[in-house]
C-alpha positions in Angstrom: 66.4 -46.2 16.1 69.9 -44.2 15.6 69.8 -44.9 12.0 66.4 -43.7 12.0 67.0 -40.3 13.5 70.5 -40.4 11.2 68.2 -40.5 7.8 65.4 -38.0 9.2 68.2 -35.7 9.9 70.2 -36.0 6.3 66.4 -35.5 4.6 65.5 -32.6 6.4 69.2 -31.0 5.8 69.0 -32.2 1.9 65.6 -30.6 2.2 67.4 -27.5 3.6 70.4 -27.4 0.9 67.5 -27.5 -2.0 65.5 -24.5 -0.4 68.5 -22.7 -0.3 69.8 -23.5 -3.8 66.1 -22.8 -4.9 66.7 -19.5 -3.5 70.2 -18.8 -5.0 69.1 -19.4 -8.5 65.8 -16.9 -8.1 68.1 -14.1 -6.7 70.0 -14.8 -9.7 67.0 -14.7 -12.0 66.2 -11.6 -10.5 69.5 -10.6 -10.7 69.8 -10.1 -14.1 66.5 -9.1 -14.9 67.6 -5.8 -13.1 71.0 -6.2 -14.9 69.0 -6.1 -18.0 66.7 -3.1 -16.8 69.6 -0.7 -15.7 71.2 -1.8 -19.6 67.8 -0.4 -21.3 68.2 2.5 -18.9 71.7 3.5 -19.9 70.6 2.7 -23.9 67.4 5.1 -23.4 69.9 7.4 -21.7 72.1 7.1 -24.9 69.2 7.1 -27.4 68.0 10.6 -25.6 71.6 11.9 -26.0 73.5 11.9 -23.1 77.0 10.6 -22.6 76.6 6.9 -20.8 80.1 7.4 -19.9 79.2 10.5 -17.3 76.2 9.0 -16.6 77.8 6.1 -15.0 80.7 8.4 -13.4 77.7 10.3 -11.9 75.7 7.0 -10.8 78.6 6.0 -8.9 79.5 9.2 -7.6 76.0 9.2 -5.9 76.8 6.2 -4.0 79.7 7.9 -2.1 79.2 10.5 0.5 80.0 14.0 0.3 83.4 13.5 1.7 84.4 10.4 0.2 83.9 12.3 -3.2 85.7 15.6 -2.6 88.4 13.1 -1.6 88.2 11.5 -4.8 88.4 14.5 -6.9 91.1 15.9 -4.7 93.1 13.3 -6.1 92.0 13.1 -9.1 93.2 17.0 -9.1 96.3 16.0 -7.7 97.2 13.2 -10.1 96.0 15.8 -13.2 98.0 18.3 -11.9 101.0 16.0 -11.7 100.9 15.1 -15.6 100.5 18.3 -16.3 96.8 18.2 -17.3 95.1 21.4 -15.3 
């Protein structure tokens, strides 16, 4: 009976484990799908004339809040200013 309850236990966890892989590898699928999509975006961005480089700078920019970014350029100002490049 323990042996029983031993091999219903390791199917249902290997049944488990294989849901969860199955699962990994579609997020992954997705994953770069959207990779793939945000690369035609930036080439469309490129193709319309604007410089991907900024673009990025300002994508990521976006993410941070207000004062996380004025920190950042505070710095940034700083560290110019340093070298002599203001």
């Amino acid at each position: 009976m323990a042996d029983e309850i031993t091999e219903t236990s390791q199917t249902v966890a290997a049944g488990q484990l294989r849901t969860i892989i199955e699962r990994i590898e579609r997020l992954e699928e997705e994953k770069k799908t959207i990779s793939d999509d945000i690369k035609d975006v930036y080439a469309e961005a490129k193709g319309t004339g604007f410089d991907v480089k900024a673009v990025r700078q300002l994508v990521r920019m976006r993410k941070q809040d207000q004062a996380e970014r004025q920190e950042a350029e505070a710095i940034l100002d700083l560290y110019k200013a340093a070298l002599g490049m203001v």
